[in-house]
Each structure stands twice: as C-alpha cells, then as structure tokens.
Phi, psi and omega in degrees: 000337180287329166287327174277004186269332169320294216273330204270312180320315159331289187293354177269348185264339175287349183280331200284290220295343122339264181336301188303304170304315178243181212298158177291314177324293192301350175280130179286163198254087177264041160286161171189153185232139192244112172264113174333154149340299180271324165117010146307334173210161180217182171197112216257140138239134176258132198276323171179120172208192170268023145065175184329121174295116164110337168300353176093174164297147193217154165241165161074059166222200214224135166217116178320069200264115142258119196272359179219168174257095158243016174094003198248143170257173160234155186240109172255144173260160166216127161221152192241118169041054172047022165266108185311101211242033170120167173216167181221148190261171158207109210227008176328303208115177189282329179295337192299168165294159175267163183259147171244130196226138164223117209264330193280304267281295158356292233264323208094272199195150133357149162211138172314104166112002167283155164238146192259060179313165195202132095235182214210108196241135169300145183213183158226096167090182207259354175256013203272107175318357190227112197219134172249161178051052176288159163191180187186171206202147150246119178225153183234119183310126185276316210242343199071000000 
C-alpha cells in the first residue's frame, strides 16, 4: 500500500495541475452501474461526483441503491486490480436513502488502468450467506 500511495501522489498532483488547465468535459467519465438481475437493486461507481451529502464533490466511490419493496436489502462488493477491498450493505429499503461508500478511500484513488470490480447482490440482511439475482461488472479505468 505504500507503494502505491508512493506512485499515486505524484500522479494526483501532475492530475489536479490537467484538471485545472482544461475544460471538465475533456476528462473521460468512468462510471458504470451494476443491476441485480430483477433490477432491485444496483450499485454505481462514480468516477467524480458529490459524494456523501454534505462532503462536497468526491472522486472515485460507490453508491447502493435498493429500487423495490420486496423485503430484500442490497449487498455490494468492490474490488481494485482483482483484490476484494470491501462491501456495503443497504437495508433503507424502496422508501430509503440510497448508501454513498467509498470502498477506494484506503487506496488513495482510482489511477488510470486500475481495474474496478462491482457486484450487486438482493441479500436479508447484511449476513445473509444465500445473497441472490447477483451480477457484476468489471471495468478498467481510462482516466483515473
């Protein structure tokens, strides 16, 4: 981990000094979202957005959606360059807030060419060993 928090400060600080000079636009966007099966439940990763209410704009997190009332909570995994770095539960419910997670936080950041793992499971509860209608997505970061 030392090494890579060694490797990333550079690049976020040769990144900020990018970012500034150009338009927000020319940066690619490497969000993508992972739906269960039936579409009850998801899990976004957002490449740079406002993050946690009230934290300001954030890069690199995760946010839990459950979209129906079916008695079902959602469970998500994350992984960075195929090491399982965490999951987050969500049990609001359809009335509920969606979870804002940053499974990355640890990592420093997203770096261009990490790859980004997902999935998105209906689970009862946050122990529950039979977690159902799952899918997952992998993506590799373009831009960081």
């Amino acid at each position: 981990m030392l090494t890579r928090m060694m490797l990333v400060a550079p690049v976020l600080a040769l990144g900020t000094a990018v970012v500034a000079a150009a338009p927000a636009s020319a940066a690619y966007d490497d969000s993508f979202t992972v739906h269960t099966t039936d579409g009850c439940g998801a899990v976004e990763f957002v490449d740079y957005g406002a993050g946690a209410p009230g934290g300001g704009n954030n890069d690199d997190y995760a946010v839990v959606h459950d979209y129906c009332g079916d008695g079902h909570g959602v469970k998500a995994w994350a992984w960075l360059d195929g090491v399982l770095i965490g999951s987050e539960y969500n049990g609001n419910g359809l009335a509920g807030d969606p979870v804002v997670w940053d499974p990355f936080k640890a990592y420093g950041n997203v770096i261009a060419g990490d790859s980004v793992g997902l999935k998105v499971c209906l689970v009862d509860g946050n122990g529950d060993p039979t977690p159902a209608r799952c899918a997952s997505k992998t993506h590799t970061s373009v831009d960081g």
